[in-house]
Residue, then its C-alpha position, 0 to 999 in steps of 0.5 A: x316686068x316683074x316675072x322678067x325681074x324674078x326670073x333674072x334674079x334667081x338665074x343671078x341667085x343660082x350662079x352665085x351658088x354654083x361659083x361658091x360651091x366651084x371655089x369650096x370643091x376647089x379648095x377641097x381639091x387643094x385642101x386634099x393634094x396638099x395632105x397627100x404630098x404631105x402624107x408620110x406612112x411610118x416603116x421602121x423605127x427603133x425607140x432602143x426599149x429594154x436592155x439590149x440591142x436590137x440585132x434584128x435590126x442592127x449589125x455591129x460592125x469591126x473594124x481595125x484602126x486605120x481601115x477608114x480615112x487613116x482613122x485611129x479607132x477600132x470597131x468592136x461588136x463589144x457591148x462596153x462600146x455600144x448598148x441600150x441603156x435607160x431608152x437609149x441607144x449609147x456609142x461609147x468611144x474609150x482611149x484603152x491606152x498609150x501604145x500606139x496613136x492609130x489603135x489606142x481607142x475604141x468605138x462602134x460603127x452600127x449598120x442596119x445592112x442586109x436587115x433594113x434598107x429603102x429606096x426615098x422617104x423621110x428619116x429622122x432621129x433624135x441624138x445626143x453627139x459627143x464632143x471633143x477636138x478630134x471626135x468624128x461622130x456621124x449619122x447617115x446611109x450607105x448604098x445597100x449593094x456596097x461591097x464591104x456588106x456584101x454587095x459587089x459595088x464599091x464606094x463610092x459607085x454605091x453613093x453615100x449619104x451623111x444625114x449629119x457629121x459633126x467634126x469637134x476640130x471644127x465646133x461642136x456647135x456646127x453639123x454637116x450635110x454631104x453626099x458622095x457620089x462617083x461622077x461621070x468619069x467615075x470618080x469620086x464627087x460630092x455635093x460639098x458640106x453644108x453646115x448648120x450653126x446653133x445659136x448657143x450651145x454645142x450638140x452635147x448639151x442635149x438632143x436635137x432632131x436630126x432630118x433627111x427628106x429623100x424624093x427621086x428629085x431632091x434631098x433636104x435637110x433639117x435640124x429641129x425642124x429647120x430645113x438648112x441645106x437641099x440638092x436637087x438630084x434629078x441628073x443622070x449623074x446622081x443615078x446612085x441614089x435612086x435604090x436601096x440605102x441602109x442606116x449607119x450610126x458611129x463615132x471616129x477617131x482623129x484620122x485625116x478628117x477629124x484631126x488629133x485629140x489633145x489633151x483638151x479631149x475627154x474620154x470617154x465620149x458617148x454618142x446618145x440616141x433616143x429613137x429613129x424613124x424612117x418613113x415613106x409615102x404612101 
């Protein structure tokens, strides 16, 4: 009887082990796939060290007044209007002058087309944003097969990506997520602004870190780490967005979105960028 009992005993024994060592390699398991979804591998990156611009990286784009959205500013490759200064990446937007309302100021719109583009992955930057009624500053992406960088799509068939736009006719305490598209009659669409409000403050006062989650499924967004806005891109009608993308950095001035500066706006304004990283899954 007590051969029967020792038996029973260490056949129960043994089952307990099994069921606790099955649960430990589970939760390994877990453990594991849960770091591999999480797992990011760094590719690019600009910390805009030294006293010049990157050009390995960056194209300085110029534009006339007018080119974009009615908008008032030239871009211009001068190094007054975009520079590398104390670790920082710095667009500066100048009024010039009174002559006209559509070409008195100046500005920069940087790219990083034909240089560095991707196709999904994590892209994060931290930056300082102008202020300012009429002031248009923004970071986002581009299609890499755009016509005017010398592809041969033009907008919006290559699909555009805005990581943020602050519109300061708006608040300059509210930026917005947006995408655009051109839908299936081929015109042009877009997922519609999302914005994210601080609670104090504007995006002047110091610099924030500004997040694109980009997967063949969805987009999210995220300010300091709070995820505000998100689009499931899975429909064939978003096939835009599943190839190469390049980066753009700029600010605008007044044009039908952003509205006129006053005299309430104060020149110049200054756009202050401490670095960028772009990451991808590995």
């Amino acid at each position: 009887m007590r051969t029967t009992f020792n038996r029973l005993w260490k056949l129960i024994v043994l089952a307990l082990v099994t069921i606790q060592l099955s649960c430990k390699n589970s939760l390994s398991t877990d453990k594991k796939m849960e770091n591999k979804t999480k797992e990011y591998t760094l590719i690019w990156e600009d910390n805009f060290e030294g006293d010049t611009l990157n050009l390995d990286h960056w194209n300085r784009q110029v534009e006339p007044a007018g080119r974009f959205n009615d908008e008032w500013q030239r871009y211009t490759d001068d190094v007054k209007n975009s520079y590398v200064k104390d670790g920082n990446l710095i667009i500066e937007t100048i009024h010039e002058s009174e002559t006209h309302e559509s070409d008195q100021y100046t500005s920069a719109r940087l790219n990083t087309a034909q240089k560095f583009f991707f196709t999904y992955g994590k892209v994060v930057a931290s930056i300082k944003l102008p202020k300012g009624k009429g002031i248009w500053p923004a970071f986002w992406m581009l299609g890499a097969n755009i016509n005017e960088n010398g592809g041969d799509t033009p907008w919006p068939f290559t699909g555009e990506i805005d990581i943020l736009e602050l519109w300061g006719t708006e608040s300059d305490a509210v930026v917005e997520a947006n995408i655009h598209y051109a839908n299936e009659e081929g015109k042009h669409n877009m997922m519609g602004a999302v914005g994210y409000h601080l609670k104090e403050g504007s995006f002047a006062d110091k610099f924030h870190e500004f997040e694109l989650e980009w997967t063949p499924e969805k987009m999210i967004w995220r300010v300091d780490g709070n995820t505000f806005a998100s689009k499931d891109i899975t429909d064939k009608v978003y096939d835009e967005f599943r190839k190469d993308f390049f980066l753009l950095l700029n600010i605008a001035v007044g044009g039908k979105n952003a509205g006129r500066p006053d005299t309430s706006t104060v020149f110049p304004q200054k756009m202050y960028v401490d670095w960028i990283k772009v990451y991808q899954f590995q």
